[in-house]
C-alpha atoms as a printed R data frame, in Angstrom:
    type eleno elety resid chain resno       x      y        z
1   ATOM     1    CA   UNK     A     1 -11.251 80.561 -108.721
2   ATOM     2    CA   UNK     A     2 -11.254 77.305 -110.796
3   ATOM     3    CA   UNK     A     3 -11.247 77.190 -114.805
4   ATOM     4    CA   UNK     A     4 -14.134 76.349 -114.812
5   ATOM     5    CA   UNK     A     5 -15.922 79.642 -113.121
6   ATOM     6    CA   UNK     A     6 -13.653 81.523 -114.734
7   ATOM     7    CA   UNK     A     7 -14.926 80.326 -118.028
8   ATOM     8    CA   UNK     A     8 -18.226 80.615 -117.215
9   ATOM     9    CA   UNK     A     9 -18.696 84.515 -116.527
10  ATOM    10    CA   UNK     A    10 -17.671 85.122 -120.332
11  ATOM    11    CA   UNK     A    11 -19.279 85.719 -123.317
12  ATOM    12    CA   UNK     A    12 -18.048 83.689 -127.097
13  ATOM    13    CA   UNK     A    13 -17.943 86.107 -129.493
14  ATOM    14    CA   UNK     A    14 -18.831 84.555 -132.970
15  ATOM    15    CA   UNK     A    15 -16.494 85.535 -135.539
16  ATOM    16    CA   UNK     A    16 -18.549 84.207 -138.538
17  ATOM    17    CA   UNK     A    17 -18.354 86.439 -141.706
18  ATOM    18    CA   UNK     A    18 -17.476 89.838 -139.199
19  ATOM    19    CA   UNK     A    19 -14.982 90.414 -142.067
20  ATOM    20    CA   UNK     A    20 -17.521 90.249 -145.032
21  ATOM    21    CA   UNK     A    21 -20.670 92.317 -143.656
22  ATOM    22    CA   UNK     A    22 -21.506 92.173 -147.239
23  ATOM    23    CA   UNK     A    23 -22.436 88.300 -146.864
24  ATOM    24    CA   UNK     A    24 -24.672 88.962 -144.279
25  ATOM    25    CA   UNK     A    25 -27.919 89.798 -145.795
26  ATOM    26    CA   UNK     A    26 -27.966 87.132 -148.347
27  ATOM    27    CA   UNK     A    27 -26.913 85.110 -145.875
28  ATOM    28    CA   UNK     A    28 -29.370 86.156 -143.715
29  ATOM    29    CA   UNK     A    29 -31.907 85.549 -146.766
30  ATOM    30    CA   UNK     A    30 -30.471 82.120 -147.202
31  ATOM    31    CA   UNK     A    31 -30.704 80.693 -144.161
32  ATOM    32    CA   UNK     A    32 -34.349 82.141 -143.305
33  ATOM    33    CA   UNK     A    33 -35.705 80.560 -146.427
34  ATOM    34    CA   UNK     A    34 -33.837 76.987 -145.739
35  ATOM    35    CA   UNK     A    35 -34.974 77.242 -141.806
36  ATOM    36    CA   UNK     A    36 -38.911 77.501 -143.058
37  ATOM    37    CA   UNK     A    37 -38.632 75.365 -145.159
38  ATOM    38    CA   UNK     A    38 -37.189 72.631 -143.231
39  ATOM    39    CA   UNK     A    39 -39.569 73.559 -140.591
40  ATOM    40    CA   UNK     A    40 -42.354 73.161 -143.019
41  ATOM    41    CA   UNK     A    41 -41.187 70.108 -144.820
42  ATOM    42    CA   UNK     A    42 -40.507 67.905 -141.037
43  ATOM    43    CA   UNK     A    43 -43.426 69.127 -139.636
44  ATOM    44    CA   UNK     A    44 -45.225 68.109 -142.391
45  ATOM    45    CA   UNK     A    45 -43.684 64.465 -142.514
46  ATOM    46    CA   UNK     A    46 -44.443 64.323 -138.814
47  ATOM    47    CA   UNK     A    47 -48.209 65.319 -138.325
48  ATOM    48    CA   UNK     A    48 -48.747 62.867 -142.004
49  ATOM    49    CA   UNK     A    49 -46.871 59.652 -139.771
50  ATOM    50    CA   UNK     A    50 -49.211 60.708 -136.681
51  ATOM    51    CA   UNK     A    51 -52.270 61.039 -138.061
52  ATOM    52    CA   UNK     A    52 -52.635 58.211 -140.901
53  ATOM    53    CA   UNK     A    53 -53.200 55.274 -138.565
54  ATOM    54    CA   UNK     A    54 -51.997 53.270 -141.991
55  ATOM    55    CA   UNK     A    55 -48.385 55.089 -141.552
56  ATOM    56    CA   UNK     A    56 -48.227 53.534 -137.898
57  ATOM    57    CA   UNK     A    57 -45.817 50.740 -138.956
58  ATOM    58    CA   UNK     A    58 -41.874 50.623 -137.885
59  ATOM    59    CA   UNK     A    59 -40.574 52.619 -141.118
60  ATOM    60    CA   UNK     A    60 -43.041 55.319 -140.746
61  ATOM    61    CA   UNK     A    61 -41.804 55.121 -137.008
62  ATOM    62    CA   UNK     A    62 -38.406 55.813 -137.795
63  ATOM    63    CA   UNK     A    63 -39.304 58.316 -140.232
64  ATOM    64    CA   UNK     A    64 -41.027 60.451 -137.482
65  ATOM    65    CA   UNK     A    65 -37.964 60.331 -135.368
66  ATOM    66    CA   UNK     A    66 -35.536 61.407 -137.932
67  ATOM    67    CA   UNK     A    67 -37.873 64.232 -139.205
68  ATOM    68    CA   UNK     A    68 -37.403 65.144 -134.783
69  ATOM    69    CA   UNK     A    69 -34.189 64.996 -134.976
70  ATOM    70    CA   UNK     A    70 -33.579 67.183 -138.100
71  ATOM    71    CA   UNK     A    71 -35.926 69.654 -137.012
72  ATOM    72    CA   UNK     A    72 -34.201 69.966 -133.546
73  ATOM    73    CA   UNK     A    73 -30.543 69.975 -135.360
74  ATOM    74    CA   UNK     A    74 -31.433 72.751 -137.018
75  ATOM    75    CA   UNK     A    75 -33.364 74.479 -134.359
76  ATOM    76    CA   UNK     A    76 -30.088 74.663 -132.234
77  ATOM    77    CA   UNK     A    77 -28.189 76.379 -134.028
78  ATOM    78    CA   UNK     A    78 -30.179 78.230 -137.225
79  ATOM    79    CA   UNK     A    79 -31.883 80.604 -135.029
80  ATOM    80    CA   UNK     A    80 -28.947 82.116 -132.548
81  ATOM    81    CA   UNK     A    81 -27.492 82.551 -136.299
82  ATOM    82    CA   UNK     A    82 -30.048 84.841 -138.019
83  ATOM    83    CA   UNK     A    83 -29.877 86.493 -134.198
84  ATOM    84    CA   UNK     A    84 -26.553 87.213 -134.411
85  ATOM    85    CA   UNK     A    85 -26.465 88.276 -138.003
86  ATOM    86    CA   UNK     A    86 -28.981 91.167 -137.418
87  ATOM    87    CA   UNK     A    87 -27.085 92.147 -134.440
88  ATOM    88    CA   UNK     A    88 -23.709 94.266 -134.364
89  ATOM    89    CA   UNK     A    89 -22.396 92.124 -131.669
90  ATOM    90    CA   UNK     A    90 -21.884 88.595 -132.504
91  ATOM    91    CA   UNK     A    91 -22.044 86.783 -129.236
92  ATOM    92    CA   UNK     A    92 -23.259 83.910 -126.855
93  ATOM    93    CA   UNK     A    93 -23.186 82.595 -123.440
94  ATOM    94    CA   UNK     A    94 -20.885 80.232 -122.074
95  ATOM    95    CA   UNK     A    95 -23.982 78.411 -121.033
96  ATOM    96    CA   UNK     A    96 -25.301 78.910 -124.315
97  ATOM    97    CA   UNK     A    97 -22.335 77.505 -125.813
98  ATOM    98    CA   UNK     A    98 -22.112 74.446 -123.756
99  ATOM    99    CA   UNK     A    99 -25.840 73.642 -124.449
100 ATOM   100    CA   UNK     A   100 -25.496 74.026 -128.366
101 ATOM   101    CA   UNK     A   101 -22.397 72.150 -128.365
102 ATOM   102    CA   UNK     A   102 -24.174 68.935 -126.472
103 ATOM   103    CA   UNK     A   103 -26.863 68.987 -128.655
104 ATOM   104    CA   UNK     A   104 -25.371 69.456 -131.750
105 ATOM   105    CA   UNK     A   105 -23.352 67.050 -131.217
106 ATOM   106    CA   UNK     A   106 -25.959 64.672 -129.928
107 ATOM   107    CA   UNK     A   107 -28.312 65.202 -132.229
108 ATOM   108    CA   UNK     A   108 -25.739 64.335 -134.967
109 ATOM   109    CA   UNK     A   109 -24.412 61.288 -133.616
110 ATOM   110    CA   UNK     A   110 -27.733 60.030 -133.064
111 ATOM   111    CA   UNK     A   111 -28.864 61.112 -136.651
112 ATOM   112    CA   UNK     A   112 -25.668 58.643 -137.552
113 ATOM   113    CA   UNK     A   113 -27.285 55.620 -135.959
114 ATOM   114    CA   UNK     A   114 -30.875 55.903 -136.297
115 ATOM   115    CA   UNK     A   115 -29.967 55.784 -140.173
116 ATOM   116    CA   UNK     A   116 -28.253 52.949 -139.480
117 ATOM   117    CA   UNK     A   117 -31.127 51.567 -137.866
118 ATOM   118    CA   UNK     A   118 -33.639 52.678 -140.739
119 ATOM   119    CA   UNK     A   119 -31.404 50.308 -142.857
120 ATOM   120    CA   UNK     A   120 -31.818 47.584 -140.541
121 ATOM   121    CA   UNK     A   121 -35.203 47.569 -140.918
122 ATOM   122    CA   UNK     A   122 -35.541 47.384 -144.589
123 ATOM   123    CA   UNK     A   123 -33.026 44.531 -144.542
124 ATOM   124    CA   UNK     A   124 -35.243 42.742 -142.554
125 ATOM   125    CA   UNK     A   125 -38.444 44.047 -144.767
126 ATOM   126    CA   UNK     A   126 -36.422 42.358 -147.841
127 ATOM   127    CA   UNK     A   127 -34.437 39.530 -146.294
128 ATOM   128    CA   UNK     A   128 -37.407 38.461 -143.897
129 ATOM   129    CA   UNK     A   129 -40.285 39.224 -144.927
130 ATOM   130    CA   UNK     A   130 -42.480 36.393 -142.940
131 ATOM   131    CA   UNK     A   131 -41.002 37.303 -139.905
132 ATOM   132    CA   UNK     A   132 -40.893 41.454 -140.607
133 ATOM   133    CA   UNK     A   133 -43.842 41.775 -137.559
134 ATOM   134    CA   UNK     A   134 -42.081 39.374 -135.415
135 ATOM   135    CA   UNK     A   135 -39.009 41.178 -135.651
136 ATOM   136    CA   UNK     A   136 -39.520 44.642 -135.453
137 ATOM   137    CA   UNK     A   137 -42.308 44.473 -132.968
138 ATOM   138    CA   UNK     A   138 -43.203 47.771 -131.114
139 ATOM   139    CA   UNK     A   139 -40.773 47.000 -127.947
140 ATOM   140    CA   UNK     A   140 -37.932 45.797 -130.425
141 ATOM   141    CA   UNK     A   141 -38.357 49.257 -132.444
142 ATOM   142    CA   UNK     A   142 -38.591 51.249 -129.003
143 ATOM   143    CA   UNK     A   143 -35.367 50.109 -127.901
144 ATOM   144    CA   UNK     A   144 -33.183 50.852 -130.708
145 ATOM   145    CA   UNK     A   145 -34.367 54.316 -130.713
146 ATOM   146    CA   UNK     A   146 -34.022 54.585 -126.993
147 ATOM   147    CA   UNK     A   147 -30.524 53.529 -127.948
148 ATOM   148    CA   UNK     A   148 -29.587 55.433 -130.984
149 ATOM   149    CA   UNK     A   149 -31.045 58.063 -128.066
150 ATOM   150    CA   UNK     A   150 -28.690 57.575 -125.230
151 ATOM   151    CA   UNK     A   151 -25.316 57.000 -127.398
152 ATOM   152    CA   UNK     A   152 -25.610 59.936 -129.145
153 ATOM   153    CA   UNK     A   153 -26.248 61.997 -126.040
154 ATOM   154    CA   UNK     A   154 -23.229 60.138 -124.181
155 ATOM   155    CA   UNK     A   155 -21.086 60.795 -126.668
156 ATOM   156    CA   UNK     A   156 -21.933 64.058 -126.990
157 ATOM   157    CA   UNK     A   157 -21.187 64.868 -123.154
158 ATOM   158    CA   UNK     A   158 -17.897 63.183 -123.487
159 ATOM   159    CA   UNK     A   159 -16.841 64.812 -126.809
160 ATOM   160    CA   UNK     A   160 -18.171 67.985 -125.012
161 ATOM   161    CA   UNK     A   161 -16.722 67.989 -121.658
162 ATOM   162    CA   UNK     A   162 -13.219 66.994 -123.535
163 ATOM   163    CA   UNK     A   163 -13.669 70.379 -125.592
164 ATOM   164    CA   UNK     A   164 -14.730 72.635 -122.415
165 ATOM   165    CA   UNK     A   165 -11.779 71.399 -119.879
166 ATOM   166    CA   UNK     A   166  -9.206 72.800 -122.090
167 ATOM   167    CA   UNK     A   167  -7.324 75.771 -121.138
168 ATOM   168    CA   UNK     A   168  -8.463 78.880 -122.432
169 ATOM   169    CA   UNK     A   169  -6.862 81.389 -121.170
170 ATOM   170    CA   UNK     A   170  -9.125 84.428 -121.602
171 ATOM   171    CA   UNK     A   171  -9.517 83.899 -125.569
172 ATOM   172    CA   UNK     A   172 -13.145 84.398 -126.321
173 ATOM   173    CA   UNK     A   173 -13.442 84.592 -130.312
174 ATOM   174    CA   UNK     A   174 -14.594 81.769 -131.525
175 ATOM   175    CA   UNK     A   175 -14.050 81.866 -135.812
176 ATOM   176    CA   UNK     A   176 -17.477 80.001 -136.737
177 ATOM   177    CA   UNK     A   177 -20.881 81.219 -136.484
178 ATOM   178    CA   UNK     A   178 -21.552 78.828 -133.853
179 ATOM   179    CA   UNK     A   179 -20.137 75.962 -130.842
180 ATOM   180    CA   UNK     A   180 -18.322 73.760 -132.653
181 ATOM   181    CA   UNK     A   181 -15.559 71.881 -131.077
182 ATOM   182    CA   UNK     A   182 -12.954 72.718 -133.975
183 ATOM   183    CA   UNK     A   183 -13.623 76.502 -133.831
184 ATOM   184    CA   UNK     A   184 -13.250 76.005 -129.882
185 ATOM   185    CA   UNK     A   185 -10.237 73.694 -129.182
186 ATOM   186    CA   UNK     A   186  -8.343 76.858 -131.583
187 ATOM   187    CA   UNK     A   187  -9.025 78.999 -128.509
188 ATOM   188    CA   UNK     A   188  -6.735 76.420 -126.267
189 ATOM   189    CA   UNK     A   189  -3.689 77.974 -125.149
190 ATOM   190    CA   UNK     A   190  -2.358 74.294 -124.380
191 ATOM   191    CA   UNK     A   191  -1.742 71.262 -126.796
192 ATOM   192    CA   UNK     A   192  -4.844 70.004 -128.036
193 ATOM   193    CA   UNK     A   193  -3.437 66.715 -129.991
194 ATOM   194    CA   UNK     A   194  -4.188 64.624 -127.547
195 ATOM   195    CA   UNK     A   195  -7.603 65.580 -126.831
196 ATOM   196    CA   UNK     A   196  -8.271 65.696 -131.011
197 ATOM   197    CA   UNK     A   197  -6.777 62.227 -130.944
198 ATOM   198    CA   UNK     A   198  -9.829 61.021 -128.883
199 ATOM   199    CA   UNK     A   199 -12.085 63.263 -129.996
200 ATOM   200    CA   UNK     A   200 -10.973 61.935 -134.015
201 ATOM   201    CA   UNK     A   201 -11.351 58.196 -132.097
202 ATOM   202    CA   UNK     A   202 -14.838 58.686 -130.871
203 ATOM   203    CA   UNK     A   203 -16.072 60.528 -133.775
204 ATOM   204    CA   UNK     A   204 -14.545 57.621 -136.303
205 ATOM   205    CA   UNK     A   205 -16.704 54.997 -134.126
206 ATOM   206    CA   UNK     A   206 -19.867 57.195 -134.403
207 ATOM   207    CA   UNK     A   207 -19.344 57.504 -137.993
208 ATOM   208    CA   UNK     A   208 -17.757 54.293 -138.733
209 ATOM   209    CA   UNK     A   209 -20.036 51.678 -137.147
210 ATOM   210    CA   UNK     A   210 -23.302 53.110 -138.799
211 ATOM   211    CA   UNK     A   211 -21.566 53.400 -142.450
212 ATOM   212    CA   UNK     A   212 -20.282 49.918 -141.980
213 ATOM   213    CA   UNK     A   213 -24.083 48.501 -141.157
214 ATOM   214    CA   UNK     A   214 -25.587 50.490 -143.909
215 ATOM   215    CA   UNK     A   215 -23.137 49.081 -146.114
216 ATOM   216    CA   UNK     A   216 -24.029 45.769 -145.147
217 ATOM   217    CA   UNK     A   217 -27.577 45.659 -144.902
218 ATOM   218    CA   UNK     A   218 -27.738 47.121 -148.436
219 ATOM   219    CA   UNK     A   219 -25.102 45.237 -149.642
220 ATOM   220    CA   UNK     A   220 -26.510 42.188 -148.868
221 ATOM   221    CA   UNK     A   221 -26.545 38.954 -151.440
222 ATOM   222    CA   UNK     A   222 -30.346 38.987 -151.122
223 ATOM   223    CA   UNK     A   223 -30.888 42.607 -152.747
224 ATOM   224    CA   UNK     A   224 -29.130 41.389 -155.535
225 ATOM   225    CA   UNK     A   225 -31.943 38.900 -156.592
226 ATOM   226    CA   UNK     A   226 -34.118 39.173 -159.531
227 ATOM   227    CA   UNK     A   227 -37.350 39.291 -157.200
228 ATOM   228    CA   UNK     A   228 -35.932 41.336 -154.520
229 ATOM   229    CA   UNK     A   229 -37.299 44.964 -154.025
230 ATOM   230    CA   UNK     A   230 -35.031 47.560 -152.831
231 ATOM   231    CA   UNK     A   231 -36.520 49.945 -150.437
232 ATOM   232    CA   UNK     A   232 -34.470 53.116 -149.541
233 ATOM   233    CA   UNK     A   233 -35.760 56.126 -147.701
């Protein structure tokens, strides 16, 4: 039998805060107030966007997608939590695990760039404002989400299948309350510094690029203008 169907008739078992049961309800507390309220507070942004055919411009656009994207971050993760926190046994899936892992990673890397493409597009709201329509034209705005989209999930299944491939050998605690691949390359029984040398790459390029465009686009000579107005989200 390979590693990998080995691997994938276990259970995780989420260490968390096993060792402080006294964190638990407040935590539990905690995190059910925070969930509904970022529930609330992105739905609400979302149905406003939709609805108000005067919010159906690209920032508005972008707006909705990030609100998505939070909502969905959270959603992978938040709820297994308060599961496991009302439950003796702390545990997930290895499916499960492999499916919050890609997400949450995905979802996070694309969170990265679609910021960096909200900044875009009030740089060219401030920079160019005569040809603001021309630019960021429906198709224009489709593809850079489409993009911010499909590099975040491809980077997620690479950072992801690096983390899964490594050796386990039968260790099943994970110390985190969920998939993350720091809590999970700890459970390697084999050297893991090459793998966090290109995981650390990758992750510095996600990160990296969008800093260095939001940097720019805000940083730009034109913002610094008497008449210029500086929009930030």
């Amino acid at each position: 039998m390979n590693r990998a169907n080995e691997s994938s008739s276990k259970e995780f078992i989420l260490l968390g805060f096993s060792d402080k049961p006294w964190l638990q309800t407040p935590l539990l507390v905690l995190l059910l107030a925070s969930y509904a309220t970022t529930i609330f507070g992105n739905v609400s942004i979302m149905m406003v966007c939709i609805l108000d055919p005067k919010l159906h411009t690209p920032m508005y656009f972008f707006l909705t997608n990030l609100s998505i994207l939070d909502l969905c971050y959270t959603t992978s993760t938040v709820p297994h939590m308060l599961k496991n926190i009302c439950q003796n046994k702390k545990t997930i899936s290895y499916g499960g695990c492999v499916a919050q892992l890609i997400i949450f990673l995905a979802l996070g890397a694309t969170e990265c760039l679609l910021l960096a493409v909200m900044s875009f597009d009030r740089y060219v709201a401030i920079c160019r404002p005569l040809r603001y329509v021309v630019i960021m034209n429906p198709r224009f705005c489709l593809k850079m989400i489409a993009f911010s989209w499909l590099t975040g999930f491809s980077n997620s299944v690479l950072q992801s299948s690096l983390t899964l491939n490594m050796p386990r050998c039968g260790h099943q605690e994970v110390d985190h309350f969920f998939c993350e691949v720091p809590a999970l390359l700890k459970l390697s029984c084999a050297d893991t510094k090459p793998i966090v040398s290109e995981l650390f790459f990758f992750s510095v390029l996600i990160l990296l690029i969008p800093v260095t465009l939001i940097l720019i686009s805000y940083g730009s000579h034109c913002l610094s203008t008497p008449n210029a107005r500086v929009f930030i989200y």
